[in-house]
C-alpha positions as MATLAB code, in Angstrom:
seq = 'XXXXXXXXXXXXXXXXXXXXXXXXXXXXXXXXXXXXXXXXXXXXXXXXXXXXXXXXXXXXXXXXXXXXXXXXXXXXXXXXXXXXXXXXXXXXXXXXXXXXXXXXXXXXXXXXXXXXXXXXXXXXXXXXXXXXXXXXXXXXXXXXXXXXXXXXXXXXXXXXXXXXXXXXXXXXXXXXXXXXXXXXXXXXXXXXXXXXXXXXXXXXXXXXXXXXXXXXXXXXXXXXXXXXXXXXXXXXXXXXXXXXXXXXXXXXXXXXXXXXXXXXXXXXXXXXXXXXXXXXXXXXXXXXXXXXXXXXXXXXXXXXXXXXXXXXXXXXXXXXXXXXXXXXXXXXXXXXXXXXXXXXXXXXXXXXXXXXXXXXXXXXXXXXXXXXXXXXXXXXXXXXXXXXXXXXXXXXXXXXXXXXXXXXXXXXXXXXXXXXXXXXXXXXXXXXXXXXXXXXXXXXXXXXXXXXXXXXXXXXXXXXXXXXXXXXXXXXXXXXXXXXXXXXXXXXXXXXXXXXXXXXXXXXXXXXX';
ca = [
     -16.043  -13.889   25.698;
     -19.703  -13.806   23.720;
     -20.195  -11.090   21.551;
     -23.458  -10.297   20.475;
     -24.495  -10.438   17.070;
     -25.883   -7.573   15.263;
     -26.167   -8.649   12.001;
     -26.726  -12.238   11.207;
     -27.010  -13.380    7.173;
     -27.610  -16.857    6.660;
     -27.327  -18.542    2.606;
     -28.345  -15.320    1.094;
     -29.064  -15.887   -2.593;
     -30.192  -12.975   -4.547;
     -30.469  -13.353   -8.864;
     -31.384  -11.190  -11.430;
     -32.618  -13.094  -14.131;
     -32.485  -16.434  -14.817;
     -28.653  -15.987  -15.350;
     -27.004  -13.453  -13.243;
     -26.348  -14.548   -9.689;
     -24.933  -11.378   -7.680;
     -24.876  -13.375   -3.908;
     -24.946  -17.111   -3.799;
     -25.113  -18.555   -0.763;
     -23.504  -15.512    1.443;
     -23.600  -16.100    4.899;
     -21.990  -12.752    6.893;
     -21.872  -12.201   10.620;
     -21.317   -8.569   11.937;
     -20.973   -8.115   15.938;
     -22.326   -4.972   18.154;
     -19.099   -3.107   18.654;
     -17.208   -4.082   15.772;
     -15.938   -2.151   12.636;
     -16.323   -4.772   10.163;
     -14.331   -3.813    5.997;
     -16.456   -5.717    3.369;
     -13.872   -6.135    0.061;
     -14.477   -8.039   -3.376;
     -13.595   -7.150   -6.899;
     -15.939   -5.044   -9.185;
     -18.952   -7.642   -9.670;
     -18.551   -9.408   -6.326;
     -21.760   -8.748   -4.811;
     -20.799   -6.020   -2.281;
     -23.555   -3.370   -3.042;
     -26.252   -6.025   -3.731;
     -25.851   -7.706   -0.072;
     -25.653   -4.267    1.859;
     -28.854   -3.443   -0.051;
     -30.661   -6.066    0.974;
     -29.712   -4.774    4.404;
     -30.869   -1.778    3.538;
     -34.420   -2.970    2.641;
     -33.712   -1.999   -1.716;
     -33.051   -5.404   -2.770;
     -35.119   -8.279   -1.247;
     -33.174  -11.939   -1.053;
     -34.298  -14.608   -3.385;
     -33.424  -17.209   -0.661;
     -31.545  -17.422    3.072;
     -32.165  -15.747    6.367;
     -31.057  -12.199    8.135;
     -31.114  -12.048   11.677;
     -31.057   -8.948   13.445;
     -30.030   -8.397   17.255;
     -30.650  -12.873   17.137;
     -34.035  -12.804   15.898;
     -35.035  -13.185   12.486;
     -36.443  -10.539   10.178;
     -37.566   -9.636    6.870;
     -36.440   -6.397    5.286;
     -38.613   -5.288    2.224;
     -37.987   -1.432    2.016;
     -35.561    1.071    3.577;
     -38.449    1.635    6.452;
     -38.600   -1.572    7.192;
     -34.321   -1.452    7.472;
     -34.970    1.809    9.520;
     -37.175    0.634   11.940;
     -34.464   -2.599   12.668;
     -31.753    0.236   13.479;
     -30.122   -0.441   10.207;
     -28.910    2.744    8.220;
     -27.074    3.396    4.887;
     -25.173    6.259    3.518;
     -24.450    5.926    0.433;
     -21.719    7.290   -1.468;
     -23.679    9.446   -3.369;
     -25.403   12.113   -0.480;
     -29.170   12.060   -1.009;
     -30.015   15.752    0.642;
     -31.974   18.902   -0.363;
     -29.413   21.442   -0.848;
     -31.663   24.595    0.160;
     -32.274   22.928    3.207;
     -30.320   23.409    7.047;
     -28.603   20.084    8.546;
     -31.038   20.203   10.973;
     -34.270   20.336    7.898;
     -32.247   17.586    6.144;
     -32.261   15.239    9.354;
     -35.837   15.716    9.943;
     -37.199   15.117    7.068;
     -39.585   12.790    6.713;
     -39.999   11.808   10.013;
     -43.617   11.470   11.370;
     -45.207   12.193   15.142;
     -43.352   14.449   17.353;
     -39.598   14.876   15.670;
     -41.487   15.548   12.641;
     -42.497   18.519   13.869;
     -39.559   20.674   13.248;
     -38.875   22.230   16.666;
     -35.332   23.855   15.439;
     -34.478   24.086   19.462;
     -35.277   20.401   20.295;
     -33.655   19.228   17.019;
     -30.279   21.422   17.370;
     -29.569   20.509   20.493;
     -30.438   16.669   20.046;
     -28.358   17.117   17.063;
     -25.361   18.875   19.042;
     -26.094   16.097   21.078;
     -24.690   13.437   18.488;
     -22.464   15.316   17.738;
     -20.661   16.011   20.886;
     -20.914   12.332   22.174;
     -19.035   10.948   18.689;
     -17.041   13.988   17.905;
     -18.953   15.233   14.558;
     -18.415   18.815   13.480;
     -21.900   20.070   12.614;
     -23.714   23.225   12.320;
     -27.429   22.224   12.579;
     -28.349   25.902   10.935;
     -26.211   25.314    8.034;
     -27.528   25.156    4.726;
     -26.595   21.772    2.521;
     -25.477   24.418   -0.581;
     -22.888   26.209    1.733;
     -21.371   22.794    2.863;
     -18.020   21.222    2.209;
     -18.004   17.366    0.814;
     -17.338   16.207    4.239;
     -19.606   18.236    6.446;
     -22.604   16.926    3.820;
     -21.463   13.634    4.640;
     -21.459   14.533    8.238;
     -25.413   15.258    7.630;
     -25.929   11.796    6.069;
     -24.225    9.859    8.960;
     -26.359   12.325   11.704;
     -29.270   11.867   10.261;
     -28.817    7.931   10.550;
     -28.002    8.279   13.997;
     -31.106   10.629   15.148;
     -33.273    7.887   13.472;
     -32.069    5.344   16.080;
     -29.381    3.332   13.999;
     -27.043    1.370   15.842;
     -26.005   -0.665   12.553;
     -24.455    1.290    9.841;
     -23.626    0.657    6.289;
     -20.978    3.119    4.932;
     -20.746    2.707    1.234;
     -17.056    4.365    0.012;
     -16.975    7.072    2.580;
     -13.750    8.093    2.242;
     -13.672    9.014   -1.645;
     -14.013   12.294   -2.093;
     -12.331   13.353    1.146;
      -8.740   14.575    2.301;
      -6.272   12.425    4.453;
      -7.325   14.808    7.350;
     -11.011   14.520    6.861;
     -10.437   11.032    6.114;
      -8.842   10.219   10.091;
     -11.466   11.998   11.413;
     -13.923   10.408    9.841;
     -12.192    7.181   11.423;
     -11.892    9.320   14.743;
     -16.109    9.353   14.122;
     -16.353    5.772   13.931;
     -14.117    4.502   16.479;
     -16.166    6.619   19.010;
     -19.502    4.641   17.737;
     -17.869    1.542   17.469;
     -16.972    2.296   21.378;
     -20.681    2.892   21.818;
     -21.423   -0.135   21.063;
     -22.377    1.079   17.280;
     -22.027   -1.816   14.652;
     -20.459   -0.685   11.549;
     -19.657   -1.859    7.992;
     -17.333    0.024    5.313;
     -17.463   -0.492    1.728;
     -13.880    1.108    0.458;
     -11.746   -0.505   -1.835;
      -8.721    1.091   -0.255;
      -6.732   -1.441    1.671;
      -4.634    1.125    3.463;
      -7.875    2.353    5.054;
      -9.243   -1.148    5.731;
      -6.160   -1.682    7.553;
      -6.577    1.223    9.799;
     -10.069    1.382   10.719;
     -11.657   -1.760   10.846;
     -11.497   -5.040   13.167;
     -12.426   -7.574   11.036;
     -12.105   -8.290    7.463;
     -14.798  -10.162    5.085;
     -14.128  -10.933    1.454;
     -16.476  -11.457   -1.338;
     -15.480  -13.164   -4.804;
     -17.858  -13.633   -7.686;
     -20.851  -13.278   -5.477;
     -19.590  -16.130   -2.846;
     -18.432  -15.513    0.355;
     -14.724  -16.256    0.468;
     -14.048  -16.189    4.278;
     -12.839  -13.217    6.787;
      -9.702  -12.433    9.130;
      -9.048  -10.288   11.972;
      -7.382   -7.328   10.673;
      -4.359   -7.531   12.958;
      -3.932  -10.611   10.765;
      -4.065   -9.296    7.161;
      -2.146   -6.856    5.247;
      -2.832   -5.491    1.767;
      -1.009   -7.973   -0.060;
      -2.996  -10.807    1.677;
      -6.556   -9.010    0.885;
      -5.812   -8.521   -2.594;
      -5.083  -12.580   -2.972;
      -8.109  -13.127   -1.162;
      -9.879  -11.296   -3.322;
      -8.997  -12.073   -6.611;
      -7.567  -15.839   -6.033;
      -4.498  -15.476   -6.813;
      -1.330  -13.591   -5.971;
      -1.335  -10.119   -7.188;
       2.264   -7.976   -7.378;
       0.926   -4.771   -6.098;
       3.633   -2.670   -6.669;
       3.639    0.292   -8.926;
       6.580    1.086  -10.605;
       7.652    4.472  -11.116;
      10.853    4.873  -13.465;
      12.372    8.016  -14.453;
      12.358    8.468  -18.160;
      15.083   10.550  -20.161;
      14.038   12.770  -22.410;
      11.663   15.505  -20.642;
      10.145   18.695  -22.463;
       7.244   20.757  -22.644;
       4.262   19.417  -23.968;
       1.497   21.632  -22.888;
       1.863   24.909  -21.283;
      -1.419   26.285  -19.879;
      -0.809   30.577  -18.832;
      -3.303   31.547  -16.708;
      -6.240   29.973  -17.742;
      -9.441   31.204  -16.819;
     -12.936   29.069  -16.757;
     -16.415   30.252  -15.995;
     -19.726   28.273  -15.353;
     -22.532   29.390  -16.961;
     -23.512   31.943  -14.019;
     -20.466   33.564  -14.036;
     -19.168   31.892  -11.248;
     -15.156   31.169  -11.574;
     -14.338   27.355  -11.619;
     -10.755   28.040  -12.492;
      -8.423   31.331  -11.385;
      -5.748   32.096  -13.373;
      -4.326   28.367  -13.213;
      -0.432   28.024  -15.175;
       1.579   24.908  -15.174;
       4.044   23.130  -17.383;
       2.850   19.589  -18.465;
       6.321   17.520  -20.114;
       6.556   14.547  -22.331;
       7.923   11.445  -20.622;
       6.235   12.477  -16.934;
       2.957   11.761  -15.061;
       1.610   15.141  -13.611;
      -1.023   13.970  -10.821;
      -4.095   16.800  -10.483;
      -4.844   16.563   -6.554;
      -7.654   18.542   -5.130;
     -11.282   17.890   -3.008;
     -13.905   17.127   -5.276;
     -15.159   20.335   -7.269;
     -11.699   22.209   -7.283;
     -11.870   22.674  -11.209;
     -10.515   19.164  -11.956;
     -12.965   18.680  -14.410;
     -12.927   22.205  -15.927;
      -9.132   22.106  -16.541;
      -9.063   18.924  -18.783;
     -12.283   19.905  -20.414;
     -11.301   23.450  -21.200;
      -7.562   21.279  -22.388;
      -9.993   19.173  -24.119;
     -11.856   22.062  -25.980;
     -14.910   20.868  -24.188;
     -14.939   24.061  -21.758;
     -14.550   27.441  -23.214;
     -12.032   29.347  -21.486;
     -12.274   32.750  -21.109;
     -10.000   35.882  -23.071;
      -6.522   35.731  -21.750;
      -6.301   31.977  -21.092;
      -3.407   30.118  -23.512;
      -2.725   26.415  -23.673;
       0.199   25.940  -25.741;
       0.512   22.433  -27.404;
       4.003   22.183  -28.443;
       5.105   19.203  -31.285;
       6.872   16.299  -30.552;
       9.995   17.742  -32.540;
      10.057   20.898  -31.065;
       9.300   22.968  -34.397;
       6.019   24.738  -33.440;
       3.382   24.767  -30.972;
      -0.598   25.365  -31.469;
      -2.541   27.385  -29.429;
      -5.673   25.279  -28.338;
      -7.882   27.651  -26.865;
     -10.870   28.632  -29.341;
     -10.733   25.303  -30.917;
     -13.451   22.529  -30.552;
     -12.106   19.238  -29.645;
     -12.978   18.370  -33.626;
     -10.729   21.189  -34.865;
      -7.742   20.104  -32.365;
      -8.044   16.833  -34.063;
      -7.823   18.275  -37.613;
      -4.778   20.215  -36.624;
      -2.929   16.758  -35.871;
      -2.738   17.585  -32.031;
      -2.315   13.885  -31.152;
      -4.859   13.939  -27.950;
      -6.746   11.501  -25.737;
      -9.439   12.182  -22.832;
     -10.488    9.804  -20.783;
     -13.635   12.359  -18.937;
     -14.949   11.658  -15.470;
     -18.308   11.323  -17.039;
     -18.252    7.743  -18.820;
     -21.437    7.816  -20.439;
     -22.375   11.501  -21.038;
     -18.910   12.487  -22.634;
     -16.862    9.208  -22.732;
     -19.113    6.543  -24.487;
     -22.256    6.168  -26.198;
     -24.516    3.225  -23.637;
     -26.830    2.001  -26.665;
     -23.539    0.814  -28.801;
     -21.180   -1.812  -28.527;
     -17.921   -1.772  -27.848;
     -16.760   -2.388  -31.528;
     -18.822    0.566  -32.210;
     -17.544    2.955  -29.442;
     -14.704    2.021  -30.509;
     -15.415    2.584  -34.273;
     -16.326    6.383  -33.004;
     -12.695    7.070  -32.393;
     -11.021    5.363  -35.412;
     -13.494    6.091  -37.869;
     -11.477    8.808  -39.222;
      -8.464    6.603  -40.436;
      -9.884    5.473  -43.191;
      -8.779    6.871  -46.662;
     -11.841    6.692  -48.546;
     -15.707    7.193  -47.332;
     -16.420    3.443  -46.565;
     -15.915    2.537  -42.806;
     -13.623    0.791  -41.770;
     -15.047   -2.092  -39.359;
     -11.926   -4.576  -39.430;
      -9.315   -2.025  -37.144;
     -12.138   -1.029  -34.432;
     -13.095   -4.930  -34.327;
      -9.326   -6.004  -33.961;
      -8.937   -3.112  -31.389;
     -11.805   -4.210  -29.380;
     -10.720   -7.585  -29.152;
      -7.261   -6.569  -27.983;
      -8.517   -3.664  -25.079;
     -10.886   -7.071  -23.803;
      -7.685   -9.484  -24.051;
      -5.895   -6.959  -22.544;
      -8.134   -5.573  -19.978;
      -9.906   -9.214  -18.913;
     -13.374   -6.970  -19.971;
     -16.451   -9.100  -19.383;
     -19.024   -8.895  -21.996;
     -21.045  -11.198  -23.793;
     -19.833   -9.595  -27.358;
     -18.015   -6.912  -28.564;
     -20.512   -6.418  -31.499;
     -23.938   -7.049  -30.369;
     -24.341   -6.061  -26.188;
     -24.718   -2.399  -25.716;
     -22.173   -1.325  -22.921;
     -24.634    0.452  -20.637;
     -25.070   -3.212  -19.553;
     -21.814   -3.979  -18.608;
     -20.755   -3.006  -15.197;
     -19.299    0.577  -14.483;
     -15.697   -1.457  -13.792;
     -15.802   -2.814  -17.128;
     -16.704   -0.019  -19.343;
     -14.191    2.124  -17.355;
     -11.603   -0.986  -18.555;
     -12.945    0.092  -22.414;
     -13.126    4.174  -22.051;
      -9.465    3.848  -20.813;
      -8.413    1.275  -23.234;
      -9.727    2.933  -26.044;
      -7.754    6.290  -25.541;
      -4.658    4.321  -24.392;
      -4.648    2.698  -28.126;
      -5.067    6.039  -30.552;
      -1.308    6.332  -29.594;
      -1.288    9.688  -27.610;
       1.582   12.297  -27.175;
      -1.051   13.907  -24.311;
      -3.457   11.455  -22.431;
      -5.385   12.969  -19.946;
      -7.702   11.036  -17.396;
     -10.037   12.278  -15.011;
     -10.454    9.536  -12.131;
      -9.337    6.571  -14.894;
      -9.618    3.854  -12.145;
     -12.839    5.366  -10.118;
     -14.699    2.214   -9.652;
     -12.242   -0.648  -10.533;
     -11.012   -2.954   -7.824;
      -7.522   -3.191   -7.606;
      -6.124   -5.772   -9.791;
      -7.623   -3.946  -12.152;
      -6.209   -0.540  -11.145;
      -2.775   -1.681  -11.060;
      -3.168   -3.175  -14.584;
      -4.351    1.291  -15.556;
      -0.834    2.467  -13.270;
       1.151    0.208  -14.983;
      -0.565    1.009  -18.824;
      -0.059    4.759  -17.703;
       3.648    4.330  -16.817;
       4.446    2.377  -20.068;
       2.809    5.584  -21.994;
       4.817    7.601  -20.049;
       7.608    6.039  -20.563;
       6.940    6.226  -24.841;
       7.682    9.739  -24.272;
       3.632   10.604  -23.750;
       2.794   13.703  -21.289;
       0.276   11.900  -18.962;
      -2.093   13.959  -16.771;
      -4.038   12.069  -14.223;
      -6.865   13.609  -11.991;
      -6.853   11.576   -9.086;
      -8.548   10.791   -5.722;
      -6.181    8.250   -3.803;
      -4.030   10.313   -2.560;
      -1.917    7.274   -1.815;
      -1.717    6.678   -5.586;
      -0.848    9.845   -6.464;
       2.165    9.973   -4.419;
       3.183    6.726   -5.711;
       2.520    6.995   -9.824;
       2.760   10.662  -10.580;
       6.427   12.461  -10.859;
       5.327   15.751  -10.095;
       1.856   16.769   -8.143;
      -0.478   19.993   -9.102;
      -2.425   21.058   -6.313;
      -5.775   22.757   -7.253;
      -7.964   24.282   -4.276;
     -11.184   26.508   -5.020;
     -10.028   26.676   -9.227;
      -6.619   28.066   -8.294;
      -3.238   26.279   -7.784;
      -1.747   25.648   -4.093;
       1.208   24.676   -5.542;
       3.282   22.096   -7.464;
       5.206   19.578   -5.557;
       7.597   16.405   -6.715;
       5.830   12.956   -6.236;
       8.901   11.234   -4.631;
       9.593   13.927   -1.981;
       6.041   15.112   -0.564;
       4.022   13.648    1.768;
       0.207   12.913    2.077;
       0.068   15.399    4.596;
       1.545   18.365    2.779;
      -0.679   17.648   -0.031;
      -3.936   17.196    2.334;
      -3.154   20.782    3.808;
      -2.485   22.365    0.218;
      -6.191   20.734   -0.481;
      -7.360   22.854    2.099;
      -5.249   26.164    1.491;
      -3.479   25.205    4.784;
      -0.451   24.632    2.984;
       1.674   25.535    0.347;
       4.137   24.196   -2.176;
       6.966   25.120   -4.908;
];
């Protein structure tokens, strides 16, 4: 049987510089009707091939054909009017806008014209032939992660795309949002839609798509039918070499209390609560797993841990010492003053560069900005944060040109994730806290974190990890927190839940013990 190309990419070279290559050579083949996974390590050349589908990037050499005939794609109109549409992980609508504004906009001649009749009903249209739910009088501020997504994929789709890029849809978004997001695609992919995912989770590749294409180092490696592949497979293709994927989850001894947070209380600076009265028991020698949809008050617990986030009058978190003599009370102190009180604490924040790092240093010196406080007389000391740099890029297989002189804004986001993680890991914790530690790395890399997280563990550390995979979660942490709207659904052990328990208690749909 023929099938009919959608996408054809021919020797597609694209540099930057006269020394970085992101795509040599690429040549990719996508087919009308097909659900096609694109997967490659951090640095492979994923994003900077789909955007030169998209019409952001423009190849320095090679071919794309589109429906069989060649084309050139220099902007995002140009990728528009080819049928080709993006959405990109990060949504790019006008919250005080409707669904139906948002899909509009833009759009010149007739449909620019924003007759809300003709455009909710074509939109219900969509909607009822691929099974979106989608309120076209619904206002982007009042939306859910998953409905503004919804918007994004819509909005493609009212434009006339029958090619779409979807760039990590699934990563802010609940096993049950998740399948019917795949129930979504399936019915376009019936339609004759052509689609390809970005998503570094295998599980998912495994489930949705038909056909499987892997990128290494910027060179295409080859593809597989799915049927074909499984995750163990994928990951070898990727990284060229057999990778044990398994993460290992061992029950250690000795568990007491570490931190005990009562009913702690954060507001945002309009008064709005971001957490209600959350309480749970964090122990040495466990992994507690924070699960929630993005914006449950993930980032306002740690912080407020932290002493980032002031919490309001009545909150407590207890820290209690290693020994057992004494505990400190943490709220009302700056993270500066829970240092001076010998509250052995590390935060690894979701936001690398505006909390975590500073971009215009090194890594020596980022380093140097946690460890400058060892020394025992007013001279820095440059040898230890040198040495410890050296050993978190050993360690970590960090790419940079030097640890002294490159700034690490220019590394990629995989690799100064490897460093803001490393760093903390190395001050020797009895808490370590991360907030989405492996958002962004591909997943040699991310088994390398599990396994440095378990080892901490392990040393008797209490280990709080904010996480999105709810795969992951299930598989590292001991015990699970459930956060939904800034309150807790519920607490739930690791080995005996299920993803679907946890999805509902997400939602409020559920509830655990």
């Amino acid at each position: 049987m023929h099938l009919e190309k959608a996408i054809e990419m021919k020797n597609i070279t694209k540099r930057f510089g006269s020394k970085v290559v992101a795509n040599r050579s690429v040549s990719l083949t996508l087919y009308k009707g097909e659900i096609l996974s694109l997967l490659g390590e951090n640095g492979s050349g994923k994003t900077t091939l789909m955007n030169m589908l998209s019409g952001i990037y423009y190849p320095d050499e090679g071919e794309i054909f589109v429906n069989e005939k060649p084309v050139e794609i220099k902007s995002p109109k140009d990728a528009f009017d080819l049928g080709i549409g993006m959405i990109h992980q990060h949504f790019k609508l006008v919250d005080v806008f409707t669904a139906a504004e948002n899909i509009v906009l833009g759009l010149e001649g007739e449909k620019g014209k924003l007759d809300k009749g003709a455009v909710a009903k074509a939109v219900r249209e969509i909607a009822d032939r691929y099974g979106f739910e989608i309120d076209p009088n619904q206002k982007v501020y009042n939306m859910s992660v998953s409905q503004k997504q919804t918007v994004e994929i819509v909005k493609v789709l009212y434009r006339g795309a029958n090619i779409l890029i979807l760039d990590e849809p699934t990563a802010v978004l609940t096993p049950q949002e998740t399948e019917k997001l795949f129930t979504v695609m399936r019915n376009m992919r019936a339609d004759g839609k052509a689609i390809i995912i970005i998503t570094h989770k295998l599980h998912e590749v495994l489930a949705v798509s038909d056909r499987v294409a892997v990128l290494r180092k910027g060179e295409y490696i080859g593809d597989v039918p799915t049927a074909e592949a499984s995750q163990q497979s994928l990951t070898d293709m990727m990284v060229g070499r057999a990778v044990s994927l398994n993460i290992d989850r061992p029950l250690a001894e000795a568990q007491t209390d570490r931190l005990v947070v009562e009913h702690l209380t954060v507001k945002d600076k309009e008064g709005v609560k971001k957490l209600d009265d959350v309480s749970f028991v964090a122990k040495a020698g466990e992994i507690l797993g924070i699960a929630g949809i993005a914006g449950s008050g993930q980032k306002q617990l740690l912080e407020a841990i932290a002493g980032v986030q002031r919490a309001e009058p009545g909150s407590s978190v207890r820290y209690i010492e290693p020994d057992g003599s004494s505990s400190k009370q943490l709220v009302g102190m700056d993270p500066l003053s829970i240092i001076k009180k010998g509250v052995l604490l590390s935060f690894v924040p979701e936001d690398r560069f505006g909390m975590g790092l500073v971009g215009t240093m090194s890594i020596s010196h980022n380093v140097m900005l946690r460890s400058y406080r060892r020394g025992k007389t007013p001279m820095l000391d440059r040898k230890f944060p040198k040495q410890l740099s050296q050993k978190i890029v050993r360690d970590l297989e960090v790419v940079t040109p030097d640890i002294d002189r490159t700034p690490i804004r220019r590394l990629s986001g995989g690799n100064v994730q490897k460093v803001l993680v490393g760093r903390e890991i190395e001050q020797s914790p009895t808490v370590l806290m991360t907030a989405y530690a492996v958002r962004g790395l591909d997943i040699n890399t991310s088994y390398t974190i599990y396994n440095l997280l378990t080892e901490q563990k392990m040393k008797g550390v209490a280990v709080i990890y904010v996480g999105e995979d709810l795969d992951v979660l299930l598989e590292l942490c001991d015990r699970i927190l459930v956060l939904c709207g800034g309150k807790v659904s519920g607490v739930v052990d690791g080995r005996n839940t299920t993803k679907e328990e946890v999805g509902l208690m997400m939602t409020k749909l559920g509830g655990g013990n």
